[in-house]
C-alpha positions in Angstrom: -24.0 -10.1 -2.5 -20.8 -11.2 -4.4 -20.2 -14.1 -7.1 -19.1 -17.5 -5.6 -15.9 -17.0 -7.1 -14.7 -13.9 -6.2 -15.8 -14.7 -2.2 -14.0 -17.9 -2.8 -10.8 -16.3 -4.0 -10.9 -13.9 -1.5 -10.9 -16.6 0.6 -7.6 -17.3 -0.1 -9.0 -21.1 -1.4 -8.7 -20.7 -4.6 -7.6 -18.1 -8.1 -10.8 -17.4 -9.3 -10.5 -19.6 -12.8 -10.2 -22.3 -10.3 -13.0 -21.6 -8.1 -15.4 -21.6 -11.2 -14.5 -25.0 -11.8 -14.4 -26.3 -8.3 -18.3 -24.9 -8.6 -18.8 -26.2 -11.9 -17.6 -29.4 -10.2 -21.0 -29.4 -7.4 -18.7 -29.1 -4.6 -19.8 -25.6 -3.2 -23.0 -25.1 -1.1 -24.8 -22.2 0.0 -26.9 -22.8 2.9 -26.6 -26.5 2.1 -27.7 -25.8 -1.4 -25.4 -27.0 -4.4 -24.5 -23.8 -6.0 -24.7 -23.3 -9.7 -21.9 -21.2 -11.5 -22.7 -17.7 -11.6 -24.4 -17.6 -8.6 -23.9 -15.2 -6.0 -23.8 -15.3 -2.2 -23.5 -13.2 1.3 -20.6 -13.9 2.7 -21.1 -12.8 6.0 -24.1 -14.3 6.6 -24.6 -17.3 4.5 -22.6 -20.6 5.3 -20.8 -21.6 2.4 -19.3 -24.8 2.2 -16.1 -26.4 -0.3 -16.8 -30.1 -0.3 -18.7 -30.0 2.7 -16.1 -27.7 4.7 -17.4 -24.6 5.5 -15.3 -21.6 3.9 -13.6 -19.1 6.7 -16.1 -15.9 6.8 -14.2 -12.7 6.2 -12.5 -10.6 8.3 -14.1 -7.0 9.1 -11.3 -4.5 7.0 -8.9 -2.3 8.9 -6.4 0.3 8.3 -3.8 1.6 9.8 -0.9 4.4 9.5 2.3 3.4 10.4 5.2 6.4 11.1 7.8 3.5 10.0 11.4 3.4 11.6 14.7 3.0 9.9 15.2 -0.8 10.0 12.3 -2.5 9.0 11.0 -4.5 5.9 7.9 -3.6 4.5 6.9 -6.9 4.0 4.3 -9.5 6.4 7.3 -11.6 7.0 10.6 -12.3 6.2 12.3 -15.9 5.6 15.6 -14.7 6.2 14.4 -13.2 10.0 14.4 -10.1 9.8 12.2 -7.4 11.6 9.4 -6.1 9.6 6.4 -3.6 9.4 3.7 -5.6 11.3 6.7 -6.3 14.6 5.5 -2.5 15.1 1.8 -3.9 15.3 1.5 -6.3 18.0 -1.8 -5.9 19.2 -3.4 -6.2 15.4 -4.9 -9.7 15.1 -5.9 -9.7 11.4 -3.9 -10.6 9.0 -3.0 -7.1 7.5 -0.3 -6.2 4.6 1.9 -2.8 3.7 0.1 -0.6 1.2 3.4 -0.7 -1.3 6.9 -0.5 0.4 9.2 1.3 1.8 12.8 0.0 1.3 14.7 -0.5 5.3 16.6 2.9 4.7 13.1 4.5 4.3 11.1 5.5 7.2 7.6 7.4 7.4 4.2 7.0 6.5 3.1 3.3 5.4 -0.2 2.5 5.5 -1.3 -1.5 6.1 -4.8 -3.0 6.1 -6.6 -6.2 4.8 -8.4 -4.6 2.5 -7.2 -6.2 -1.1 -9.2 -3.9 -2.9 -8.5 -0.8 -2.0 -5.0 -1.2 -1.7 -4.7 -2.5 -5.3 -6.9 0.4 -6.4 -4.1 2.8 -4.6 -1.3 1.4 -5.9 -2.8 1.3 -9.7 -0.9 3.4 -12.1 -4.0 4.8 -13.3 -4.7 6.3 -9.9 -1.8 8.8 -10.2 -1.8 8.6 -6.2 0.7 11.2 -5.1 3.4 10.6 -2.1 5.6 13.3 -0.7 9.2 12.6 1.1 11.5 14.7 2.5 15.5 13.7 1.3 18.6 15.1 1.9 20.7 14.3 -0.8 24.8 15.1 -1.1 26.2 18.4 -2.5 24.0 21.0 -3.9 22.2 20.7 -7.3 21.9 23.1 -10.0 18.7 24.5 -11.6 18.9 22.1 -14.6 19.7 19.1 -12.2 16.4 20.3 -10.5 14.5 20.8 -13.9 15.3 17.3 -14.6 14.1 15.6 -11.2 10.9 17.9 -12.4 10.5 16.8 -16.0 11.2 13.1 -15.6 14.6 11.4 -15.0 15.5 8.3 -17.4 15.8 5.1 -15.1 16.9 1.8 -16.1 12.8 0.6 -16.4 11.8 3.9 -18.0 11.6 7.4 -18.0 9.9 9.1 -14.3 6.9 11.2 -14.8 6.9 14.8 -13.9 7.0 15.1 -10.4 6.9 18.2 -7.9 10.3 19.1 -6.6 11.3 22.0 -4.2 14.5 22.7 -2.0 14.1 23.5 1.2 17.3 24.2 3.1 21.3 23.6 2.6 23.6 22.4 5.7 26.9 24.0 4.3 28.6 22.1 7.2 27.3 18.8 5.8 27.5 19.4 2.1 23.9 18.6 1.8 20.4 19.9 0.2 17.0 19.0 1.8 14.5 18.7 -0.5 10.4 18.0 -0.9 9.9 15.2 -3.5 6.7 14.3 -4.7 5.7 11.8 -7.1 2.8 9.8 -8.2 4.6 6.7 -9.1 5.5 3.5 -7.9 9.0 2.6 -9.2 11.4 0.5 -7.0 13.3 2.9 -4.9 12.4 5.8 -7.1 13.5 9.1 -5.4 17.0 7.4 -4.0 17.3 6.5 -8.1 16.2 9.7 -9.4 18.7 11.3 -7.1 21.4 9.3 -8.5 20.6 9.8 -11.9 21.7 13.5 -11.5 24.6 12.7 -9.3 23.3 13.7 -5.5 22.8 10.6 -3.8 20.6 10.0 -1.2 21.6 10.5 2.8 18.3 10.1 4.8 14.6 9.5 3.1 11.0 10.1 5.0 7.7 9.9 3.1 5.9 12.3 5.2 2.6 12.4 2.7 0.8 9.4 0.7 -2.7 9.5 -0.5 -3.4 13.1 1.5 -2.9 11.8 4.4 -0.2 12.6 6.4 1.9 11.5 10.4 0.6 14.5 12.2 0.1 13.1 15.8 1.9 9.9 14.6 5.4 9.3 16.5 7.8 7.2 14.8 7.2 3.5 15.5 3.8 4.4 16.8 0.8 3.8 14.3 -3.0 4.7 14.5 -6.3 3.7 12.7 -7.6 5.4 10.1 -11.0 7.5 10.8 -14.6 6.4 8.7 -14.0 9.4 6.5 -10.2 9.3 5.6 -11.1 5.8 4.8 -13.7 7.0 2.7 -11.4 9.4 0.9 -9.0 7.3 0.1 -11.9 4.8 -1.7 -12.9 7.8 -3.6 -9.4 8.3 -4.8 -9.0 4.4 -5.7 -12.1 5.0 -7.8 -14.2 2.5 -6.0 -17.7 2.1 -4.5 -18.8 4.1 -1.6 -17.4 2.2 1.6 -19.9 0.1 3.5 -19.8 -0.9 6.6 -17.2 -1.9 8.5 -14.7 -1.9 11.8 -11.9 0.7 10.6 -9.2 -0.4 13.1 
């Protein structure tokens, strides 16, 4: 059982403000029932009705991980035509929406679903929910460079927090260092800008890790559902209620 409100806004009908005053108003029914404000209701199995039109029931949630190519948007869809996240997901028939982005130059692990909650309780701040790419930046950086991209890089819209940073191999025919990045963040384009701010510019980015999950098995432009309990974790680590039931993908 949920308020009115929030089932309305969910909905998609309504902000919740103005679903309190569209049932302040007598035009919602439960069950044929004029609802009173504050009341509460079962969405998926009471008819609920906005001036005599019954409200769309909910969609069971599902999630997915995406291995994301180079090329695409991370966005539902684009006004300007261009190929995005869910082209990759063609047989998905809900209406499902990127877990944060990766920029087109990104590719790697994405997670989408059309769960609102849980992916605004992952990308909280408060969280601190930890992603890992692999980048191979130009030239090779010194040990205070590195200490830097460790202790927290001064951007444009703040200073980074501390983040875990590791390099893993130099191409000395390239010019270029490989490195592990993790951060717990979710500034725009983050690692390519911390890179800059200490002068080695990003060549090629992958997030290979977000949330403890990570593309094992997962090809890239190939996605899979989530399992009952990875979906469970991650609700755990968006500091949320137990998940109920529910299709997972």
């Amino acid at each position: 059982m949920e308020r009115l409100q929030k089932i309305i806004s969910q909905a998609g009908v309504a902000s919740r403000r103005a679903a309190e005053k569209i049932i302040g108003e007598g035009r919602v029914t439960v069950d044929g029932v004029v609802a009173e404000l504050g009341a509460q209701a079962d969405a998926g199995t009471q008819t609920i009705c906005i001036d005599g039109k019954p409200l769309r029931r909910p969609e069971a949630h599902v999630y997915f991980l995406l291995n994301k190519p180079k090329g695409y948007i991370s966005t539902a869809k684009d006004e300007r035509g261009r190929k995005t996240v869910l082209d990759l997901l063609p047989e998905v028939k809900e209406r499902i929406y990127p877990v944060g982005r990766l920029d087109s130059g990104t590719e790697g692990l994405l997670l989408l679903t059309n769960d609102g909650g849980l992916m605004n309780g992952l990308l909280h701040p408060a969280r601190e929910v930890w992603k890992t790419y692999l980048a191979q930046v130009e030239g090779r950086l010194t040990r205070p460079e590195l200490q830097t991209l460790k202790n927290g890089v001064k951007l444009e819209d703040g200073v980074t927090a501390p983040a875990k940073v590791r390099v893993l191999d130099w191409d000395d025919r390239k010019g270029r260092t490989k490195l592990e990045i993790s951060i717990h963040e979710g500034k725009n384009r983050q690692v390519r800008r911390m890179c800059e701010a200490v002068d080695h510019p990003v060549h090629a980015l992958k997030r290979t890790e977000f949330a403890g999950l990570n593309l094992s098995g997962v090809k890239r432009g190939e996605y899979r559902a989530l399992t009952a309990e990875e979906v469970a974790y991650l609700y755990e680590l968006a500091n949320l209620p137990a998940h109920g039931a529910g299709r997972k993908g």
